[in-house]
DRENNU-114108 format. One record per residue (C-alpha): residue in three letters; x, y, z. Coordinates in steps of 0.2 Angstrom, whole numbers, plus 5000, padded with zeros to 4 digits. Example, Ala and Ser with C-alpha at 12.3 -4.5 7.8 and 13.67 -1.06 7.14 Angstrom:
! residues 2
("ALA"; (5062; 4978; 5039))
("SER"; (5068; 4995; 5036))
//
This chain:
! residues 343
("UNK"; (5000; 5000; 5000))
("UNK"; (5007; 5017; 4994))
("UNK"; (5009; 5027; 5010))
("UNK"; (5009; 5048; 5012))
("UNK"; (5024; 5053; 5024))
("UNK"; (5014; 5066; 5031))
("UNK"; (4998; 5058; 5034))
("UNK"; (5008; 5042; 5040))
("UNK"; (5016; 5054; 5054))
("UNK"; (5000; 5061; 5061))
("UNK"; (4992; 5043; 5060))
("UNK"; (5006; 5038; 5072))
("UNK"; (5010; 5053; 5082))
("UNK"; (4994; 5063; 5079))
("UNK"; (4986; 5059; 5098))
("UNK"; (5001; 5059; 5108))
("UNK"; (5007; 5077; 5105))
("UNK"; (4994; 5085; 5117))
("UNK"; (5002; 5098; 5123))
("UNK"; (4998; 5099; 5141))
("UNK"; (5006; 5080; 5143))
("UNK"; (5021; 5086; 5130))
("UNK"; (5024; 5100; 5142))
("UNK"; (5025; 5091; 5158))
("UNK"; (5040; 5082; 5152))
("UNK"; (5050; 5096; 5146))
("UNK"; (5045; 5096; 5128))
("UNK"; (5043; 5113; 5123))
("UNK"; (5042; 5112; 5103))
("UNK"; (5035; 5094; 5099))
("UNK"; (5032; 5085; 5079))
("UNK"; (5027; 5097; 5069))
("UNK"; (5042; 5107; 5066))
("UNK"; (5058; 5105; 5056))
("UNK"; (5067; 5101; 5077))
("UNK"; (5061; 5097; 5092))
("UNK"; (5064; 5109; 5107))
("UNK"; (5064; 5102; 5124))
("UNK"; (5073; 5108; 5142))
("UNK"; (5086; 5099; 5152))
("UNK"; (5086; 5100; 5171))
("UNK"; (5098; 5113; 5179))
("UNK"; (5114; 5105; 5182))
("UNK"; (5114; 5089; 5171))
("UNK"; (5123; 5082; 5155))
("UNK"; (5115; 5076; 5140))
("UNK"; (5118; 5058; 5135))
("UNK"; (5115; 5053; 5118))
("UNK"; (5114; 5034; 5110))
("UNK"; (5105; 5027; 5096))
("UNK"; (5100; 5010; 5090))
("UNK"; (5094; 5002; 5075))
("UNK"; (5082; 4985; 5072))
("UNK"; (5083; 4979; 5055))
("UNK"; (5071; 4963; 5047))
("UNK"; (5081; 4947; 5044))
("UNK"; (5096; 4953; 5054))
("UNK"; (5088; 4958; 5069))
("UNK"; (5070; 4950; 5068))
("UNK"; (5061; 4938; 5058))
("UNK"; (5044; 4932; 5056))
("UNK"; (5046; 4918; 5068))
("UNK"; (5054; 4925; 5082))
("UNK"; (5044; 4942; 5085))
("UNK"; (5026; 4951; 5085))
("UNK"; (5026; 4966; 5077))
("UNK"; (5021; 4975; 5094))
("UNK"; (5038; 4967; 5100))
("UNK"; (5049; 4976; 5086))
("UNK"; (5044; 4992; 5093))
("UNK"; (5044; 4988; 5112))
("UNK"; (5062; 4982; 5110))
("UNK"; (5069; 4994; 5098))
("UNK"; (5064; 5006; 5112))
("UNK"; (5070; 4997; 5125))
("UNK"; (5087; 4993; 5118))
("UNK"; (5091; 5012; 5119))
("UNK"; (5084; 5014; 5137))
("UNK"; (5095; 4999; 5143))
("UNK"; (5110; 5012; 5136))
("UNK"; (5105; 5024; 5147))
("UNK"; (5104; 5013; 5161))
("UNK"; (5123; 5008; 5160))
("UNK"; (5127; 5027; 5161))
("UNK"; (5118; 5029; 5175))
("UNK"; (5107; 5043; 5165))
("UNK"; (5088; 5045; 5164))
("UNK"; (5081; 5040; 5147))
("UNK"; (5070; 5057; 5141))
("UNK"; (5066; 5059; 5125))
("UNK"; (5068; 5046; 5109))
("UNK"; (5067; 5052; 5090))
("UNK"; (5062; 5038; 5080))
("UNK"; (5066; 5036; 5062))
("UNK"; (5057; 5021; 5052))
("UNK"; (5061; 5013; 5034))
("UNK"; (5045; 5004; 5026))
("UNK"; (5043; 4994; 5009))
("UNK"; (5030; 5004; 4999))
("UNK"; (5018; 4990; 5001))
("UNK"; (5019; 4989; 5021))
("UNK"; (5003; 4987; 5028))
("UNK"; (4996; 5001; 5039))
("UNK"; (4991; 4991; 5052))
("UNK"; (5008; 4983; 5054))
("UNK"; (5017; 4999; 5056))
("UNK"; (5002; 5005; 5069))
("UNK"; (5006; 4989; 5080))
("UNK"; (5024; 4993; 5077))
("UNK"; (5022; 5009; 5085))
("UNK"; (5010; 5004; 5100))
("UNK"; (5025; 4994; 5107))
("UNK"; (5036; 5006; 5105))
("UNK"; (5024; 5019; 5114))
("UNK"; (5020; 5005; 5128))
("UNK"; (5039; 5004; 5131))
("UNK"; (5043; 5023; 5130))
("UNK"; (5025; 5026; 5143))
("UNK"; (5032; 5012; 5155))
("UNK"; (5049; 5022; 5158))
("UNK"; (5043; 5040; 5155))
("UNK"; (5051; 5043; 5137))
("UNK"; (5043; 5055; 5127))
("UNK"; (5045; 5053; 5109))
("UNK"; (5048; 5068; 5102))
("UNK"; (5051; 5068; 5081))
("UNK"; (5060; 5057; 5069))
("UNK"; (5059; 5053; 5049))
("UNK"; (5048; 5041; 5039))
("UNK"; (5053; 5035; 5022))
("UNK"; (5053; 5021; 5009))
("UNK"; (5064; 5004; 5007))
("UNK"; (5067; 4994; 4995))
("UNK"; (5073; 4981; 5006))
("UNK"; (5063; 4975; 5023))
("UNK"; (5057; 4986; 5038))
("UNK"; (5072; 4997; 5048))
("UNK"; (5066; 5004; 5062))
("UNK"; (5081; 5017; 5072))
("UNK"; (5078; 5026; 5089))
("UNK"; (5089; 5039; 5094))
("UNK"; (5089; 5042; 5113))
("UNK"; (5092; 5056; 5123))
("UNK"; (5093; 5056; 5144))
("UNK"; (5100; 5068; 5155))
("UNK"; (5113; 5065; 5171))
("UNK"; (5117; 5075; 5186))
("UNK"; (5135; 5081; 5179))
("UNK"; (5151; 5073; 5181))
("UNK"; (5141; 5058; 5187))
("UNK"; (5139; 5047; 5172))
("UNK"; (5146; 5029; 5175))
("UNK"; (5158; 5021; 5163))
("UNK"; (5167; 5007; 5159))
("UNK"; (5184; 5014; 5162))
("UNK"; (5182; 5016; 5181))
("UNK"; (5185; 4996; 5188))
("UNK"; (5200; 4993; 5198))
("UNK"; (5208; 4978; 5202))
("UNK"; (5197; 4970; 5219))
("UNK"; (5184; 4977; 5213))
("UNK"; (5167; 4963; 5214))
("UNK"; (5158; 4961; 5199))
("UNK"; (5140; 4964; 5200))
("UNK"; (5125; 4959; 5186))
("UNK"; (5107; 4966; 5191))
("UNK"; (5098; 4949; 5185))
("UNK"; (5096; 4932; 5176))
("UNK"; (5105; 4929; 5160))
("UNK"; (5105; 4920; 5146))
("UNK"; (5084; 4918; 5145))
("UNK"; (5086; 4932; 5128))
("UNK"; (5096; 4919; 5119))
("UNK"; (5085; 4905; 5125))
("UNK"; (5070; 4911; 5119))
("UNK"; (5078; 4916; 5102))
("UNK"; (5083; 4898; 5102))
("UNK"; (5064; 4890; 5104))
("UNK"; (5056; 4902; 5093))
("UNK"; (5069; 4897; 5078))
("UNK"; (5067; 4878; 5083))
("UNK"; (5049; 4880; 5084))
("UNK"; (5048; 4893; 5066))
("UNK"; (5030; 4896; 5069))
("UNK"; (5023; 4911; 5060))
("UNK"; (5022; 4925; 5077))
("UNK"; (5005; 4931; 5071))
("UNK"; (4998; 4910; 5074))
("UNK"; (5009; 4907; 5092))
("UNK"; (4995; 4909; 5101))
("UNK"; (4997; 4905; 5120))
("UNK"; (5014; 4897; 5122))
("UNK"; (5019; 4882; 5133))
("UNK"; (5022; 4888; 5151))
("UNK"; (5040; 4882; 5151))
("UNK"; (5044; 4893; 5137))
("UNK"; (5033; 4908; 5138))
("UNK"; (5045; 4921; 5152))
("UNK"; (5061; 4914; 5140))
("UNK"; (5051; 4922; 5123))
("UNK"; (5046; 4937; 5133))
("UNK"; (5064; 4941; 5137))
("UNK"; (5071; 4940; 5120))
("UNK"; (5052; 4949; 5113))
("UNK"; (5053; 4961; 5127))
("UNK"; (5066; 4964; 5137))
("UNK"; (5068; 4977; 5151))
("UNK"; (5080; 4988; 5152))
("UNK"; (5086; 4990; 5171))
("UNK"; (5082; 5008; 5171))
("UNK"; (5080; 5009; 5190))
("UNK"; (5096; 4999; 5194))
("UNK"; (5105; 5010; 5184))
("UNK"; (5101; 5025; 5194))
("UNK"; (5103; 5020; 5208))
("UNK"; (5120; 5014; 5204))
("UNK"; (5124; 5032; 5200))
("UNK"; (5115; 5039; 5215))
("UNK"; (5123; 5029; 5229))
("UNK"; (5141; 5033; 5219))
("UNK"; (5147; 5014; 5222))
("UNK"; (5148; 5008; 5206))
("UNK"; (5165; 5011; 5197))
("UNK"; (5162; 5004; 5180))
("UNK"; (5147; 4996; 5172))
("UNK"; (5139; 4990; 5155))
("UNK"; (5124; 4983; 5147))
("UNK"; (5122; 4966; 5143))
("UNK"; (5115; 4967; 5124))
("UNK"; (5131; 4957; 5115))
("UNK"; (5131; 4943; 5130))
("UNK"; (5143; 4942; 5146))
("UNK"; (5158; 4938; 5141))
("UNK"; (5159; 4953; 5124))
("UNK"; (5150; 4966; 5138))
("UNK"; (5164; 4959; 5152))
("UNK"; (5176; 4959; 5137))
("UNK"; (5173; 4979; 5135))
("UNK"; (5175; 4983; 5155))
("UNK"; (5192; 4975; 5155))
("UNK"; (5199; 4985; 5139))
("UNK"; (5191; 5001; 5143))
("UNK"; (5198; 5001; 5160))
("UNK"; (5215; 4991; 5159))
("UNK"; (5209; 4978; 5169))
("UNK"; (5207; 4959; 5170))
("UNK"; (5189; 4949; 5175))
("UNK"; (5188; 4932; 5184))
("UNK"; (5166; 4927; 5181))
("UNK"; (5163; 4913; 5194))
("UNK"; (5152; 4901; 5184))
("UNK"; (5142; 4894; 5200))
("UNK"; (5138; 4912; 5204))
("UNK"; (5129; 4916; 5186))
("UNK"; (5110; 4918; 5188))
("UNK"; (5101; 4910; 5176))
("UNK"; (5084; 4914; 5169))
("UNK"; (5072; 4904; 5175))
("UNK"; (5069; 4887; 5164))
("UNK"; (5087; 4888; 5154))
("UNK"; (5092; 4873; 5157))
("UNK"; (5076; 4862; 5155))
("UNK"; (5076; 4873; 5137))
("UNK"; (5093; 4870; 5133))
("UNK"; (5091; 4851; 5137))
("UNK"; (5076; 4851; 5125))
("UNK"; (5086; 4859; 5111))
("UNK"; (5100; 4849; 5112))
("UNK"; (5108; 4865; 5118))
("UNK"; (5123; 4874; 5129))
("UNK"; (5115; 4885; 5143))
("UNK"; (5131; 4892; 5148))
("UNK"; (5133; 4898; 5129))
("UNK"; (5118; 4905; 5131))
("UNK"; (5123; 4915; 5146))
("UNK"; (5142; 4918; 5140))
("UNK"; (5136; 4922; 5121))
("UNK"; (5117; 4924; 5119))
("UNK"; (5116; 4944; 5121))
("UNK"; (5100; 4954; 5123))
("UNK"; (5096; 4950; 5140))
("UNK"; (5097; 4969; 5148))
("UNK"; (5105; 4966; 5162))
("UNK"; (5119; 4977; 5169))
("UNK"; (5136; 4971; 5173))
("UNK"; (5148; 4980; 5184))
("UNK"; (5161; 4985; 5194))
("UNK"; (5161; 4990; 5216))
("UNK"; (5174; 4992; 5228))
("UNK"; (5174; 4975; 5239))
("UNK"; (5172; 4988; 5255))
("UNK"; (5156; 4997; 5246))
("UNK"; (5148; 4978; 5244))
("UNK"; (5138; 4979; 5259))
("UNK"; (5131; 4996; 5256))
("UNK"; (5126; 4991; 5238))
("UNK"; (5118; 4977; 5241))
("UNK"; (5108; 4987; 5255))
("UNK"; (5105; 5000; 5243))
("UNK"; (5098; 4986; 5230))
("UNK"; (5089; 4978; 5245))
("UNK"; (5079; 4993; 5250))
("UNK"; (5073; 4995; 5231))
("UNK"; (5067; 4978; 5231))
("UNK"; (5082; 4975; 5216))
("UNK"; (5090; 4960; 5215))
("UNK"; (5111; 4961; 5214))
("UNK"; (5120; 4943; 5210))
("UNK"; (5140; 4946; 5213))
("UNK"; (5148; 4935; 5199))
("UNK"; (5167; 4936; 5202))
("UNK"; (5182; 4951; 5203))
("UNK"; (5192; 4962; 5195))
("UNK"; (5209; 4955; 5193))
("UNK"; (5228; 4962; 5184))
("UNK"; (5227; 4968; 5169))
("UNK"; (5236; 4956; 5158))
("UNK"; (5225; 4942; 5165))
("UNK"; (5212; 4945; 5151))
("UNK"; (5193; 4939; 5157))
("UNK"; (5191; 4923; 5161))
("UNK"; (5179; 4910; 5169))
("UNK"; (5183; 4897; 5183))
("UNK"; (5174; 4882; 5180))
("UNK"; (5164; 4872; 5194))
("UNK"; (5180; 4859; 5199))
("UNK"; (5191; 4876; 5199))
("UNK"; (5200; 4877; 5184))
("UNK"; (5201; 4893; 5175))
("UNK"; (5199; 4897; 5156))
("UNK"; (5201; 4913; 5147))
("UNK"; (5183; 4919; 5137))
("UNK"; (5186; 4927; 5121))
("UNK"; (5178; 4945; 5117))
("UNK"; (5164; 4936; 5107))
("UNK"; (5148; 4945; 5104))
("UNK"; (5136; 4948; 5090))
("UNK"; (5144; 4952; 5073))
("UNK"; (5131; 4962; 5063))
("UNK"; (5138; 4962; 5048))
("UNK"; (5141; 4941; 5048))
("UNK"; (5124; 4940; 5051))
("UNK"; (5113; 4929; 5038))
//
């Protein structure tokens, strides 16, 4: 179906640029103008990061809704925020259609999107639309603000340190895993099996630890952290680079998403490559002094957030590695996913 850009935009954006809501979250000029305008809170930086969702690289009929495509492009970008420690505010969205893309496609694409942004207080704030030749691109620019010289990094770990993750892993890659295995059409999945319905929803949609990460950057205990979208071992991989540093991950200390291994032992598959590999769980990964543990965790505690402490920060020239169950020890390599070896 032959779309027109502007009647597509006020299809999409038309009822949720009211400007009494708009103005409550600092959006002084809203779509409808070549820029956006909005206002930053006195005595905070901007943070900026951007994120794109591509069809067969990315997302394929079989392994997500249409719904989900938006929920988790927008959720990618808040989970980059989260591992800066910063407040997710504003998103621009820009979206790349075939000239036959059905309406109603595109309007479920953007009620997840909106369900996601309305659940963590992002207001979405302008973008582009255009045509394709090739499959549906869908790219969100974020914007979030944090209280100056506060951002957290991944250059800030120190050898000592505990390393931290905020929640189960390897539950993303799971579910990718079943859905591919299984290579029903999303539209006709209808109510999954128990056992694998909480692992599809953390690879559909994910949720970006946007609490955890402030509050990391409130209590000032955290000295390096990192999102878990490319899996541990790449995420651990980029801690130990950027801050000049080596990581031991204790394997009996990993969290596991619920129903990992019964899936894996279904599929013939490795959890822990899951875990190690898999990417796209959300999760935060970092860095605290072993004399700030206790505080941390209190800190997590009060906010009803879990903390799992997974291993510690070693010499530099020790590279990241993993000690096995029976104590042996071997090196991880900084393997994540290659988008442009993707088939």
């Amino acid at each position: 179906m032959q779309h027109d850009e502007f009647g597509l935009i006020r299809l999409l954006t038309g009822d949720r640029q009211q400007a009494d809501g708009m103005r409550s979250q600092g959006v002084v000029v809203g779509i409808g103008d070549d820029a956006a305008v909005t206002a930053l809170s006195p005595g905070m930086q901007l943070v900026a990061s951007c994120d794109t969702m591509t069809e067969g690289i990315h997302f394929l009929p079989v392994t997500m809704r249409d719904e989900d495509i938006g929920f988790k492009a927008m959720a990618s970008n808040i989970s980059d925020m989260a591992a800066m420690g910063a407040k997710a505010r504003y998103a621009l969205v820009a979206l790349s259609l075939p000239k036959d893309a059905d309406t109603e496609q595109i309007r479920r694409i953007y009620a997840g999107l909106y369900e996601c942004a309305d659940l963590f207080g992002v207001a979405v704030i302008g973008g582009d639309t255009t045509s394709t030749r090739g499959g549906i691109v869908l790219t969100v620019t974020i914007l979030g603000e944090v209280p100056a010289g506060r951002a957290l990094l991944r250059s800030g770990a120190k050898p000592g340190d505990a390393v931290f993750v905020t929640g189960p892993l390897g539950g993303s890659a799971a579910g990718l895993s079943y859905l591919l295995h299984r290579g029903t059409a999303a539209a006709l999945w209808g109510e999954l099996p128990a056992e694998a319905a909480e692992l599809v929803r953390a690879h559909t949609r994910p949720l970006p630890q946007a609490a955890a990460g402030e509050l990391l950057q409130r209590t000032g205990l955290c000295r390096a952290l990192n999102d878990i979208s490319d899996g541990l071992a790449s995420e651990a991989g980029e801690i130990a680079e950027a801050s000049g540093v080596g990581l031991l991950i204790a394997e009996e200390k990993l969290p596991l998403a619920e129903g990992l291994r019964a899936c894996a032992e279904k599929l013939a598959a490795d959890p822990l490559e899951w875990v190690l590999y898999g990417g796209e769980d959300y999760q935060l990964l970092g860095t605290a002094a072993e004399a700030d543990l206790a505080a941390l965790r209190e800190a997590f505690s009060g906010e009803g957030l879990p903390l799992h402490v997974i291993g510690r920060v070693t010499a530099a020239d020790e590279g990241v590695r993993l000690q096995r169950p029976d104590g042996a020890v071997q090196p991880l390599p900084k393997r994540g996913y290659n988008h442009f070896a993707a088939k």
